[in-house]
DRENDO-1510 file (C-alpha; in Angstrom, 1 decimal, always signed):
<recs>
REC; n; res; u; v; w
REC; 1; UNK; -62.2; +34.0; +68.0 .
REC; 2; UNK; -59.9; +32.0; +69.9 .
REC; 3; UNK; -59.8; +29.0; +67.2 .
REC; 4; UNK; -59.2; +31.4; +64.2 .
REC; 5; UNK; -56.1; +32.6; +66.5 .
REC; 6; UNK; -55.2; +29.3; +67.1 .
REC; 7; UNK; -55.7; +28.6; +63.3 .
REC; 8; UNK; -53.6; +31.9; +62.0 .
REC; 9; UNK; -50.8; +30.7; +64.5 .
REC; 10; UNK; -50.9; +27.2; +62.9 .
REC; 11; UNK; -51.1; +28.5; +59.6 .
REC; 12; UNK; -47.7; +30.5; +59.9 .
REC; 13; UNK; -46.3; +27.4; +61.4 .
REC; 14; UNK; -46.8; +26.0; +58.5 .
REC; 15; UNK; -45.8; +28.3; +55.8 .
REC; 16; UNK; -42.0; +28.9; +58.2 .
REC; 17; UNK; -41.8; +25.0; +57.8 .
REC; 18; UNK; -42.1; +25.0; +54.2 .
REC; 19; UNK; -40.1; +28.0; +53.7 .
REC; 20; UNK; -37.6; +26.0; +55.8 .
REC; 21; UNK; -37.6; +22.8; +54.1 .
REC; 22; UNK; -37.4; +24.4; +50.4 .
REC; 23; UNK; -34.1; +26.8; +52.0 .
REC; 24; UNK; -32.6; +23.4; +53.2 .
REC; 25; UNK; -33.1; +21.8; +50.1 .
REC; 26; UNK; -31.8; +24.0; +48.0 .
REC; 27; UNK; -29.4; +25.1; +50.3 .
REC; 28; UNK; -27.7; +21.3; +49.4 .
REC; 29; UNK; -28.0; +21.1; +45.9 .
REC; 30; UNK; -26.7; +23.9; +45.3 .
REC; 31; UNK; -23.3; +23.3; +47.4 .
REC; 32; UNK; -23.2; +19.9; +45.6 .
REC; 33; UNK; -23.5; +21.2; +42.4 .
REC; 34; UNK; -20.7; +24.3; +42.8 .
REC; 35; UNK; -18.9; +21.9; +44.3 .
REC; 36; UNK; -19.3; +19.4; +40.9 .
REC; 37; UNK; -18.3; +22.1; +38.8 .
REC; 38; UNK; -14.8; +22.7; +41.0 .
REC; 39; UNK; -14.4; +18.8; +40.6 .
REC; 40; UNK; -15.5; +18.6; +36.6 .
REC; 41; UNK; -12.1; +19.6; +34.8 .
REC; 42; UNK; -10.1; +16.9; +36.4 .
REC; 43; UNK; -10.7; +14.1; +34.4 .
REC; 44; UNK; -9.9; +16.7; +31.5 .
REC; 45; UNK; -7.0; +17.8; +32.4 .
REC; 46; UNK; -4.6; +14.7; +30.5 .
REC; 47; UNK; -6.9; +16.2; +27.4 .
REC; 48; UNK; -5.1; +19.8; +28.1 .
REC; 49; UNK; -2.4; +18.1; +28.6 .
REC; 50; UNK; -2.1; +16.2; +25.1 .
REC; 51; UNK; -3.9; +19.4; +23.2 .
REC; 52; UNK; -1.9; +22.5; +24.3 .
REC; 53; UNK; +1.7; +20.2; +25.1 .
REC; 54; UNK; +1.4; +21.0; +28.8 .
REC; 55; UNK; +4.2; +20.0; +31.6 .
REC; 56; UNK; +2.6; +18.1; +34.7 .
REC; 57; UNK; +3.6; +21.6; +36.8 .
REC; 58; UNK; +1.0; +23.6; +34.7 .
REC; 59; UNK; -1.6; +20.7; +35.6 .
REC; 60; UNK; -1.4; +21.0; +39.2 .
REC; 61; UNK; -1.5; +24.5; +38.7 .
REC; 62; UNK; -4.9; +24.9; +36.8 .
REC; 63; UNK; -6.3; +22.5; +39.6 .
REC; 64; UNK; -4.8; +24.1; +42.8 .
REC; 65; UNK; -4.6; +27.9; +41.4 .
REC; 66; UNK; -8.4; +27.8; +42.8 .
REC; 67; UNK; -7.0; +28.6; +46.2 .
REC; 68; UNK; -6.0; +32.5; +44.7 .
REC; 69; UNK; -9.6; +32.8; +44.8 .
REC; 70; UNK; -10.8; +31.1; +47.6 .
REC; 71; UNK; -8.2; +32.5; +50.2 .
REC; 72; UNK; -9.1; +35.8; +49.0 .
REC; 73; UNK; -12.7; +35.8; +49.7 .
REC; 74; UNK; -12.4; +33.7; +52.7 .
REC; 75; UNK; -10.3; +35.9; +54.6 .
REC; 76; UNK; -12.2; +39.1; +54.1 .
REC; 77; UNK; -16.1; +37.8; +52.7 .
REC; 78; UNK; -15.7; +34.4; +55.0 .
REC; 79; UNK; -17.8; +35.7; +57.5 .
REC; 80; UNK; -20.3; +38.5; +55.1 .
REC; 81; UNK; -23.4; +36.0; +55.2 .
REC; 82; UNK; -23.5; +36.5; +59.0 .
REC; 83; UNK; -24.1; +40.5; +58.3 .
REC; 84; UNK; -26.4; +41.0; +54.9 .
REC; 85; UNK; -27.6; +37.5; +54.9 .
REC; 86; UNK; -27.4; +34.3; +53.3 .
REC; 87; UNK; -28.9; +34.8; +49.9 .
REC; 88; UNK; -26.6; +37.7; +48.7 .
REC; 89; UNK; -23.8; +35.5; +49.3 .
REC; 90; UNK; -25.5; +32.6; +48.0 .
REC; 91; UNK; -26.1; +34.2; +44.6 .
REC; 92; UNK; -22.9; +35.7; +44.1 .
REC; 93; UNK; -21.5; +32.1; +44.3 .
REC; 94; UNK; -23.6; +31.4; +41.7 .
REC; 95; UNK; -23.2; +33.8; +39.4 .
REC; 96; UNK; -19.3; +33.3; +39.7 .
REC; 97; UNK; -19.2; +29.9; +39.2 .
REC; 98; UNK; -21.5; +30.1; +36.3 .
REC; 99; UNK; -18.6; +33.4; +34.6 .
REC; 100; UNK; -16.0; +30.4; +35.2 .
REC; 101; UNK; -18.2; +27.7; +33.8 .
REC; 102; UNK; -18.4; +29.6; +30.6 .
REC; 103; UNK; -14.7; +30.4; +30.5 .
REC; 104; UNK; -14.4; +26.9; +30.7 .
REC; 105; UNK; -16.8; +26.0; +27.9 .
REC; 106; UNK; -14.7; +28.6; +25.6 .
REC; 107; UNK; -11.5; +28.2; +26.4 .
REC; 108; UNK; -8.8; +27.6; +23.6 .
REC; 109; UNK; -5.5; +27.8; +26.1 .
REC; 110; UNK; -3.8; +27.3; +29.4 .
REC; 111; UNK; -4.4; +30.7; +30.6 .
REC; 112; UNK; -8.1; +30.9; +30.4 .
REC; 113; UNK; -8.4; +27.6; +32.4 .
REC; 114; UNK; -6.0; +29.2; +34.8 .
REC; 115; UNK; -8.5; +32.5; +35.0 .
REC; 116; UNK; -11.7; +30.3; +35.1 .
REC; 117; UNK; -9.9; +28.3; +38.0 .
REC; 118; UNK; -9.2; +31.4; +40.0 .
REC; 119; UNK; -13.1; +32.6; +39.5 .
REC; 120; UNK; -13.8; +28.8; +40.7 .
REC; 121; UNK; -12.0; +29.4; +43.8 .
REC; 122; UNK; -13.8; +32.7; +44.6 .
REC; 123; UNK; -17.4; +30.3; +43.6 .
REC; 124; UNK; -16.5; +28.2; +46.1 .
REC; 125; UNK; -15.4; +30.4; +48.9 .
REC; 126; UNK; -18.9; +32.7; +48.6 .
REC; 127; UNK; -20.4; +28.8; +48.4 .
REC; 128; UNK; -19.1; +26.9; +51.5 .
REC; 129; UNK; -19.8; +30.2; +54.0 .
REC; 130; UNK; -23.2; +31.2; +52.4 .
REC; 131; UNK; -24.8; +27.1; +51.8 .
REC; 132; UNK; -22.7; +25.9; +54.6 .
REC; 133; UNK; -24.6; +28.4; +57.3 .
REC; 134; UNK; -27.9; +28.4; +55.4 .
REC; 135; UNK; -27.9; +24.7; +55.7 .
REC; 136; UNK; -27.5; +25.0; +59.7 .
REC; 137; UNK; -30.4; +27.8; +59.5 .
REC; 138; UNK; -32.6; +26.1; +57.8 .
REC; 139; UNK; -32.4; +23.1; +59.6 .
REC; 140; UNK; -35.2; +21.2; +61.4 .
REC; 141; UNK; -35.9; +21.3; +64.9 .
REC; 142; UNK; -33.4; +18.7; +66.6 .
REC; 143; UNK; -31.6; +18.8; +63.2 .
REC; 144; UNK; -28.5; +20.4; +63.9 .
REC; 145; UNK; -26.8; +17.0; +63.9 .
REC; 146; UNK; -27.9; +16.2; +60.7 .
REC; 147; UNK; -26.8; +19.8; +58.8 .
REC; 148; UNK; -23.7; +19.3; +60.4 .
REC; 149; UNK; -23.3; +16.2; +59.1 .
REC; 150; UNK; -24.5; +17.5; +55.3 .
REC; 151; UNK; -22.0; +20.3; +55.3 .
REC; 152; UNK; -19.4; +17.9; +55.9 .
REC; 153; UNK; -20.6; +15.3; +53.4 .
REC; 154; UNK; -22.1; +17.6; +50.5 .
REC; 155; UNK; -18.7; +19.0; +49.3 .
REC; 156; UNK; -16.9; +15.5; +48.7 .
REC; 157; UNK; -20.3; +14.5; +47.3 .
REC; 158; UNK; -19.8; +17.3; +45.0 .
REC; 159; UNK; -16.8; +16.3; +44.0 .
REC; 160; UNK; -17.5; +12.8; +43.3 .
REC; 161; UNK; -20.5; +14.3; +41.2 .
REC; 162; UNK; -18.1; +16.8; +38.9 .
REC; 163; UNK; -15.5; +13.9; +38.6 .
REC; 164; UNK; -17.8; +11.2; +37.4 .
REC; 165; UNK; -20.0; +13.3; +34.8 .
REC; 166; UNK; -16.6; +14.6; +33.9 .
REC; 167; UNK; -14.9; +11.3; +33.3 .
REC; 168; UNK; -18.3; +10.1; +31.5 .
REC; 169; UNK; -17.9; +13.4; +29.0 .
REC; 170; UNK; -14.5; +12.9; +28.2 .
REC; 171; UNK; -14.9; +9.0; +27.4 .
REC; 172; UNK; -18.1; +8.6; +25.7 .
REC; 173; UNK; -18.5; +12.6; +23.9 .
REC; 174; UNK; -17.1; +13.6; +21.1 .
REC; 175; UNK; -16.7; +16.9; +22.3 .
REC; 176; UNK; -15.7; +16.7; +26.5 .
REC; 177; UNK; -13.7; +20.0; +26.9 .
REC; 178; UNK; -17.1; +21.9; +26.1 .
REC; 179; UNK; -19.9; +19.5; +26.5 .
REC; 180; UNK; -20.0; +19.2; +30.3 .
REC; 181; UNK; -19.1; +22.3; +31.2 .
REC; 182; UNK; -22.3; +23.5; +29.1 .
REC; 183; UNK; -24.7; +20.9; +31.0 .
REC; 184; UNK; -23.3; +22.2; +34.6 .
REC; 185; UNK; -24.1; +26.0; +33.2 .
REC; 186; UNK; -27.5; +25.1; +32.8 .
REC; 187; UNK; -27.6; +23.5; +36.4 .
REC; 188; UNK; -26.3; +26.5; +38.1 .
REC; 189; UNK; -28.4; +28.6; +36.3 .
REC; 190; UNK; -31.4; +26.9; +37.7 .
REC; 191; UNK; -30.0; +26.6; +41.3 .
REC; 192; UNK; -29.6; +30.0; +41.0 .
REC; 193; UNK; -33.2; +30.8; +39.9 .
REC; 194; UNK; -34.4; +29.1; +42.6 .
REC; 195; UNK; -31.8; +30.6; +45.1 .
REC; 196; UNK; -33.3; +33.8; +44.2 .
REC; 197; UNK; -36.5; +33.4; +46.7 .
REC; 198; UNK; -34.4; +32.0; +49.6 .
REC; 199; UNK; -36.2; +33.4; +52.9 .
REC; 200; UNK; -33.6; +34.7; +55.1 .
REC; 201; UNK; -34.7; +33.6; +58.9 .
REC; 202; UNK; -31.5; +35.9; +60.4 .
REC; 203; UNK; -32.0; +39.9; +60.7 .
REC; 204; UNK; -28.8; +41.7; +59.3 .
REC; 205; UNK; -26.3; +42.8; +61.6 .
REC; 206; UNK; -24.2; +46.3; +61.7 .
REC; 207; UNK; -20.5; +45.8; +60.6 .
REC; 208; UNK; -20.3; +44.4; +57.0 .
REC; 209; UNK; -17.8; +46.5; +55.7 .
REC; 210; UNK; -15.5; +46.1; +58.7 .
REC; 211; UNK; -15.9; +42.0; +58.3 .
REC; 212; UNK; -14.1; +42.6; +54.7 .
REC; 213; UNK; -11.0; +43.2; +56.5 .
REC; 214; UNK; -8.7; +40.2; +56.1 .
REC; 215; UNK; -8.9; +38.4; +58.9 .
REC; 216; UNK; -9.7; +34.8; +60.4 .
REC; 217; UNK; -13.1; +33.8; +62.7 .
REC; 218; UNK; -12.0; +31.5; +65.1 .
REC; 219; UNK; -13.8; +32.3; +68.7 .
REC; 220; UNK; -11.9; +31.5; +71.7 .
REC; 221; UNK; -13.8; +28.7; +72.7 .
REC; 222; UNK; -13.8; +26.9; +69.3 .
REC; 223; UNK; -9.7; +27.8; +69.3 .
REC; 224; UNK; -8.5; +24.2; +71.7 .
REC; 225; UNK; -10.9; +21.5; +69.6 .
REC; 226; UNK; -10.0; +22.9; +66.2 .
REC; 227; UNK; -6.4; +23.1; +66.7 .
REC; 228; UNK; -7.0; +19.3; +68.0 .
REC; 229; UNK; -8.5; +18.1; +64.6 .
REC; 230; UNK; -6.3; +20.0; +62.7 .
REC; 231; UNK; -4.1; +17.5; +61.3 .
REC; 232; UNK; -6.5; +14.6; +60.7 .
REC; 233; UNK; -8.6; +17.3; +58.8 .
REC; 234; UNK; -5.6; +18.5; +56.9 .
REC; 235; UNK; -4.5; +14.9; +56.0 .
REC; 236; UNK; -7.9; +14.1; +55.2 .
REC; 237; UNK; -8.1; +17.1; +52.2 .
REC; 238; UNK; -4.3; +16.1; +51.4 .
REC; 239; UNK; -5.3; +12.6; +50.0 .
REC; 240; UNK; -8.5; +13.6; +48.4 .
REC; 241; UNK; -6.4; +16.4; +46.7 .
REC; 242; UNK; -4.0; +14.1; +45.8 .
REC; 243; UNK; -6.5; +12.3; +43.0 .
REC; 244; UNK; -8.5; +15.2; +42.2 .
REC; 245; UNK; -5.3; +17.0; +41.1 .
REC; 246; UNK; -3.5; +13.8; +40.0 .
REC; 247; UNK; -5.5; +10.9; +39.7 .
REC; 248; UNK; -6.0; +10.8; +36.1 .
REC; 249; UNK; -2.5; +11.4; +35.2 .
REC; 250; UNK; -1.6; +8.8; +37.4 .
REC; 251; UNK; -4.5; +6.1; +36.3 .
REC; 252; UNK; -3.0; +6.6; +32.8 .
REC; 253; UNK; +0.6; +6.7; +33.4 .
REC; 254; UNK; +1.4; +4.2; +36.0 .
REC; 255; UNK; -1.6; +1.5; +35.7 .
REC; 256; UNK; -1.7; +1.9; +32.3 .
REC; 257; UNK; -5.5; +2.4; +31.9 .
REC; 258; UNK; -6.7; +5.1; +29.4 .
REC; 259; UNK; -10.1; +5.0; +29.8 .
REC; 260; UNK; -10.9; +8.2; +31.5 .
REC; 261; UNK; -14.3; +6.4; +33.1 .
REC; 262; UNK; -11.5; +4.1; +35.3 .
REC; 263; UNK; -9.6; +7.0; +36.3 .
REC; 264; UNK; -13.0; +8.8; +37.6 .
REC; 265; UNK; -13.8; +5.7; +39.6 .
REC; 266; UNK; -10.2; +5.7; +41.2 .
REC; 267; UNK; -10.8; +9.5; +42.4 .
REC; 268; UNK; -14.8; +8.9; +43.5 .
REC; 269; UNK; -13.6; +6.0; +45.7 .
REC; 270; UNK; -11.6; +8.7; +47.5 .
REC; 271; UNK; -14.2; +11.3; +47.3 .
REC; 272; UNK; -17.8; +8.9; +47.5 .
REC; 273; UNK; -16.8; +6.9; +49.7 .
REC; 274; UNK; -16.0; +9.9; +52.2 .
REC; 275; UNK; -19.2; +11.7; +51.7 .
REC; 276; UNK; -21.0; +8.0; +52.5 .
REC; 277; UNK; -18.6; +7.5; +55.4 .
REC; 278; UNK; -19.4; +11.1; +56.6 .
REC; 279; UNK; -23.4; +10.4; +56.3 .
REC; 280; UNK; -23.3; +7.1; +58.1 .
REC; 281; UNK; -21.4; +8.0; +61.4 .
REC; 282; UNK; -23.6; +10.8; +61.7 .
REC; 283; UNK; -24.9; +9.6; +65.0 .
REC; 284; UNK; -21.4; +7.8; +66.1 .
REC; 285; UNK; -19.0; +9.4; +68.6 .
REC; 286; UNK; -17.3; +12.4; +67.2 .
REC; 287; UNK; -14.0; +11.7; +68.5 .
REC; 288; UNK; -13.8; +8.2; +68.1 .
REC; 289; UNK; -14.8; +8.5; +64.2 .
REC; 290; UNK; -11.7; +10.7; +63.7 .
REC; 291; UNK; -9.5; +8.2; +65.8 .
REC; 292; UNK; -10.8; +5.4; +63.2 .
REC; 293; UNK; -10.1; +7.8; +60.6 .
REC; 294; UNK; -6.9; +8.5; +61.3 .
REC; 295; UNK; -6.1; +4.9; +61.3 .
REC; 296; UNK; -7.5; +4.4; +57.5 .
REC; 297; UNK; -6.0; +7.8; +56.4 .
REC; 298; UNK; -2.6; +5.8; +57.2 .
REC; 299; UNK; -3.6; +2.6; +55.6 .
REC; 300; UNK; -5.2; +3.9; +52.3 .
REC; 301; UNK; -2.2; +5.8; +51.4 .
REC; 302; UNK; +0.6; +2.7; +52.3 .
REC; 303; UNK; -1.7; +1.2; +50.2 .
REC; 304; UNK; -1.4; +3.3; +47.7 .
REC; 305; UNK; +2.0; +3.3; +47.9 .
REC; 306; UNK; +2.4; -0.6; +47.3 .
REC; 307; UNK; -0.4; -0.3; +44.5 .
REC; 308; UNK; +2.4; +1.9; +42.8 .
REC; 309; UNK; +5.5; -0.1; +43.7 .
REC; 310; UNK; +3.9; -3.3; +42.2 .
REC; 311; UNK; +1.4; -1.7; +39.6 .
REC; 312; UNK; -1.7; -3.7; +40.8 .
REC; 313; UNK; -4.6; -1.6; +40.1 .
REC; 314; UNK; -7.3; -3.2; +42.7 .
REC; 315; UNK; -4.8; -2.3; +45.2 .
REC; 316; UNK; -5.3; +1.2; +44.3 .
REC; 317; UNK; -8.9; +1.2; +44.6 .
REC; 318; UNK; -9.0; -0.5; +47.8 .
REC; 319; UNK; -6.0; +1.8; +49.0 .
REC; 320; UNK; -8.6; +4.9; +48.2 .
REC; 321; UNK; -11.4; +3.0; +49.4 .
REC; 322; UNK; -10.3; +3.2; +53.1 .
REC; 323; UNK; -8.6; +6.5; +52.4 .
REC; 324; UNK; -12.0; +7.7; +51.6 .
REC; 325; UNK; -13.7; +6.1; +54.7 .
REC; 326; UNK; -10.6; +7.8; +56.2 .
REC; 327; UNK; -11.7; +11.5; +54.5 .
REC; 328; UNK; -15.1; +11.1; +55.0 .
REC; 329; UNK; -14.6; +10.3; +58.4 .
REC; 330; UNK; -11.7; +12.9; +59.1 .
REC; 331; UNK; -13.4; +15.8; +57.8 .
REC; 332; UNK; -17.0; +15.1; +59.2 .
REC; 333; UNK; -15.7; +14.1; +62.5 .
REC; 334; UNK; -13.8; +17.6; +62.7 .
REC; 335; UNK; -16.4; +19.8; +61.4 .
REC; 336; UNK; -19.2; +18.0; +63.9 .
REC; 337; UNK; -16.7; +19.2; +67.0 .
REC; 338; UNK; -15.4; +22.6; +65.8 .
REC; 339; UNK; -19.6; +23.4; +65.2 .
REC; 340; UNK; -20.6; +22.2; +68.5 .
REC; 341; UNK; -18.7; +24.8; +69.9 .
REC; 342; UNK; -19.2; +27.5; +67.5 .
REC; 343; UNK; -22.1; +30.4; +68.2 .
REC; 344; UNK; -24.6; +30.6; +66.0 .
REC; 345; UNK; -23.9; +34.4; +65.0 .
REC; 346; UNK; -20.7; +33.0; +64.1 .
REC; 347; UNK; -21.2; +30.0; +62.1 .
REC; 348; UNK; -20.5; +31.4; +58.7 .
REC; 349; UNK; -17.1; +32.8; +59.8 .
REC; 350; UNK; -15.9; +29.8; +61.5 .
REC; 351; UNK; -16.9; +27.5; +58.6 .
REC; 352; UNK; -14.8; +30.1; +55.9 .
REC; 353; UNK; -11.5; +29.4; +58.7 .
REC; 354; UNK; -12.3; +25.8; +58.4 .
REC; 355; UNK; -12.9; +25.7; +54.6 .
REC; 356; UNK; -9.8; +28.0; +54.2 .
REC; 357; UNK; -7.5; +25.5; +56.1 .
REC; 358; UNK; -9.0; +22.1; +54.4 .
REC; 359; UNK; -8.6; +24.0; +50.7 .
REC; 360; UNK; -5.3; +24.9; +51.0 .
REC; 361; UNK; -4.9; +21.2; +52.3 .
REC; 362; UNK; -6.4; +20.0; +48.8 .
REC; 363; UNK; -4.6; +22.7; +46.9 .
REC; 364; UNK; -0.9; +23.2; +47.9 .
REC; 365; UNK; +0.5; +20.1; +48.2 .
REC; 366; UNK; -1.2; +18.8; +44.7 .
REC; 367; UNK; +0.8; +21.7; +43.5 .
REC; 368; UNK; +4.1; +21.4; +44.9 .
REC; 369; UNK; +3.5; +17.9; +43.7 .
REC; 370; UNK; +3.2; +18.8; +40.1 .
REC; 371; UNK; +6.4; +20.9; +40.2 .
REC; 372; UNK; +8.4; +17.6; +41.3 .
REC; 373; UNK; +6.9; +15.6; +39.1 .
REC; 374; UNK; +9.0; +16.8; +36.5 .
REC; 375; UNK; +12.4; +16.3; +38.3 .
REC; 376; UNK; +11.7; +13.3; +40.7 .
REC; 377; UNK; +9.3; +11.6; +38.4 .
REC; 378; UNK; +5.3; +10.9; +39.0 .
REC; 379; UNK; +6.0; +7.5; +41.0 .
REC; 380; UNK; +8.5; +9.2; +43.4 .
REC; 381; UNK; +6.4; +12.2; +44.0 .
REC; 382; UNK; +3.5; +9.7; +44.8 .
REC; 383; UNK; +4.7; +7.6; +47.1 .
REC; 384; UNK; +6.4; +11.2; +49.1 .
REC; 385; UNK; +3.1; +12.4; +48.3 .
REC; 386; UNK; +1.5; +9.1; +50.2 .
REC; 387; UNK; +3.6; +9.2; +53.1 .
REC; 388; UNK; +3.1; +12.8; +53.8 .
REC; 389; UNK; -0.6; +11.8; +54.4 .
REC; 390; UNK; +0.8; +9.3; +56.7 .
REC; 391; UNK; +2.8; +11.5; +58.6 .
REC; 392; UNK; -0.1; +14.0; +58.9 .
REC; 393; UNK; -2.6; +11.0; +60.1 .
REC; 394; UNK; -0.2; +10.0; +62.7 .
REC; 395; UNK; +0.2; +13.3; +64.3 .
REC; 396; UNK; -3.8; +13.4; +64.1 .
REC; 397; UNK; -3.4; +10.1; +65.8 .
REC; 398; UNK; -1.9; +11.0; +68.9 .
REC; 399; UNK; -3.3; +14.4; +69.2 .
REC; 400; UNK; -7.1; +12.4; +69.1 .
REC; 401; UNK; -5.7; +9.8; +71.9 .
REC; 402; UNK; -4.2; +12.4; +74.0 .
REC; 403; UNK; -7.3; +14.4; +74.5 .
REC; 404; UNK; -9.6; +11.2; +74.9 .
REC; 405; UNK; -10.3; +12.3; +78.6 .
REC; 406; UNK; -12.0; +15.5; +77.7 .
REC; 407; UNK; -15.3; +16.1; +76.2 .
REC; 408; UNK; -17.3; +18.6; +74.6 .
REC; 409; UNK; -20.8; +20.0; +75.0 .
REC; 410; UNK; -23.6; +18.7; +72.5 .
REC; 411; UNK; -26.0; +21.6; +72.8 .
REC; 412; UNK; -26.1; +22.6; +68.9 .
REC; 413; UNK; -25.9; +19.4; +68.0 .
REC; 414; UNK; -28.4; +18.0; +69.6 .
REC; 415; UNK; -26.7; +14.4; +70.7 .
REC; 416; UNK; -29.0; +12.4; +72.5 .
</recs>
C-alpha cells in the first residue's frame, strides 16, 4: 500500500515536471518569435521607402508607432496574467501578432504598415507580461536565476532573429515585403497551437476588471532599485532602438553599403551580442554587470560617432559590438535586481512597468530622430542621437557607483 502511495506521489512528480519543462519551453520560443516579428520590417523599411516615396519621418514612425499599442495594453492589461492566468494572455498575443503579420503580408501603403505596427505593439505588450511571468512560473527548482536571465535575453534574441531573416528576405527573394512576413505567420501559428495546452500552475485571483484601470505596478519595495537602474536600462533600449529604427537607412546612406544582409549584421551586433552578453553574466554580480555596462554603453556609441565622422564601416560594427555587450548587459543586469525584489503575485505587473519604460526607450527617441532627420540631416541626428546614449550611460554611471555600499536580497533568485 505504502509503495503504490509512494509510487502515485512520484508519478505526479513527474507529469508536474514535464508539464513544467514543455510551459518553459514554449514559454521562450514563443517570446522570441513575437519578438522576431516586431524586429522583421526593419531591414524593409528602405524598400517602403523607395516604393511608396516615403520621408525618413514616416520611417521612424512605422517602427516606433508600436508604442500606441504597447502603452495601451501595458498600462491597463500589464498586470491581467497575474488574475485569469498566463495562457489567456499568452494567446491573445498570439493571435494579434499573427492579425498584424498578415496586414503586413498585404499591405500596398504606408498606412496599413502603420495599422499593423500599432497591432504589433499591443502583440508585444500581451507578450512580455504573459511569456515574461510564465517563464518565471515555469521555472525549475533553483532556476529563478536562469528565467530571469531568459526574460532579459529572449527579447533582443528576438530581435536579432526578425532582423536577420528579414535582411536575408529582402537580399536574396524576389519577393521580401510579403515572403517573410508569410513564413513568421506560419511560426506563430504553431506557437500558438502549442500555447493552447499551457498548464497554468497559479489559481486565478479576484480583481481582473479593476487591474484594466490604467495604472503602473511598481511595489514599494521594488520602487529605490528600479529608479537606480533606470537610466542604464533606458540608455540601453536607446541604442538598440537606434539601429532597429535606423540602422538600415544609415548602412546605405552613410557607409555606402546596399546590401540589406550588411545592414542586418550592423543591427544584430547591437541586438546579438546583447542577448549573448545577457546569457553569459547570468551568474556575475548584478550590479557590477550594469557598472561595466554602463561603461560600454558610452564607448559603443563615441564609437559610433567617429565611424560616422570618418565613414569607416568596421568602426561601426565594433562601436555596436560593445554597445551590445553594453545592452545586453544593461538590460539583464536591471531586470535581475528589479525581479529580486518583486513578489511573486506581482511579477507580471512589474515586468509590464519595466517593459513599458525600456519600449518607450526603443520607440521615442528613434522617432523624434526621424523628424530631424529631415532638417538636420541623418549624420547630425546620429551623432546627437549617439551622444544622448552617452549622456544617459553616464547618469547610469554614477547612480550604479553611488549605491555600491548597499545590497539586495537574493531570495528569488536563488544566488549562491
Amino acid at each position: 500500500m505504502a509503495h503504490a502511495t509512494t509510487e502515485a506521489v512520484s508519478s505526479r512528480a513527474q507529469g508536474t515536471r514535464a508539464r513544467h519543462a514543455y510551459g518553459f519551453v514554449v514559454s521562450a520560443v514563443t517570446l522570441v518569435v513575437l519578438m522576431a516579428a516586431v524586429a522583421a520590417p526593419s531591414p524593409v523599411y528602405p524598400l517602403y521607402q523607395e516604393r511608396w516615396s516615403l520621408g525618413p519621418g514616416v520611417l521612424s514612425l512605422m517602427f516606433a508607432i508600436y508604442v500606441v499599442g504597447l502603452l495601451t495594453v501595458l498600462i491597463t492589461a500589464g498586470s491581467l496574467s497575474d488574475h485569469v492566468g498566463r495562457r489567456p494572455v499568452i494567446l491573445s498575443a498570439v493571435a494579434l501578432s499573427l492579425v498584424a503579420l498578415v496586414i503586413l503580408a498585404l499591405a500596398h501603403g504606408a498606412g496599413a504598415v502603420l495599422v499593423a505596427r500599432v497591432v504589433q505593439g499591443a502583440a508585444v505588450a500581451f507578450g512580455v507580461a504573459g511569456l515574461g511571468a510564465a517563464l518565471l512560473d515555469f521555472a525549475p527548482p533553483r532556476g529563478g536565476r536562469f528565467a530571469a536571465t531568459l526574460n532579459g535575453a529572449l527579447p533582443p534574441a528576438g530581435l536579432t532573429l526578425g532582423t536577420l531573416l528579414g535582411s536575408v528576405f529582402v537580399q536574396f527573394e524576389p519577393n521580401p515585403t510579403r515572403l517573410v512576413f508569410m513564413v513568421l505567420s506560419v511560426a506563430v501559428v504553431l506557437l500558438g497551437a502549442m500555447a493552447f495546452f499551457l498548464p497554468e500552475v497559479r489559481p486565478r485571483r479576484r480583481g481582473a476588471l479593476a487591474s484594466l484601470r490604467p495604472t503602473f505596478s511598481l511595489p514599494t519595495q521594488v520602487r529605490p532599485v528600479f529608479f537606480a537602474v533606470l537610466g542604464c536600462m533606458l540608455a540601453s533600449w536607446a541604442l538598440a532602438g537606434l539601429y532597429l529604427g535606423m540602422g538600415a537607412t544609415l548602412i546605405r546612406s552613410i557607409f555606402d553599403a546596399p546590401q540589406a544582409v550588411v545592414g542586418g549584421l550592423a543591427i544584430a551586433c547591437v541586438t546579438g551580442v546583447g542577448a549573448l552578453t545577457g546569457i553569459a553574466g547570468q551568474r556575475l554580480d548584478a550590479r557590477k554587470m550594469m557598472i561595466a555596462s554602463a561603461v560600454a554603453l558610452v564607448i559603443g556609441p563615441v564609437l559610433i560617432v567617429a565611424a560616422v565622422q570618418t565613414g569607416q564601416l568596421w568602426l561601426t560594427f565594433l562601436g555596436n559590438v560593445i554597445g551590445g555587450i553594453g545592452f545586453g548587459g544593461g538590460f539583464q543586469g536591471g531586470l535581475r535586481l528589479i525581479l529580486d525584489e518583486t513578489p511573486e503575485n506581482d511579477r507580471a505587473g512589474v515586468l509590464s512597468t519595466v517593459y513599458l519604460i525600456s519600449y518607450l526607450a526603443f520607440g521615442v527617441p528613434c522617432l523624434l530622430a526621424g523628424l530631424l532627420t529631415s532638417v538636420l540631416g541623418l549624420r547630425v541626428v546620429v551623432i546627437g542621437y549617439s551622444l544622448f546614449v552617452c549622456a544617459l550611460s553616464i547618469i547610469a554611471l554614477a547612480l550604479q557607483l553611488a549605491r555600491r555600499g548597499t545590497r539586495t536580497r537574493d531570495s528569488f533568485l536563488g544566488a549562491e
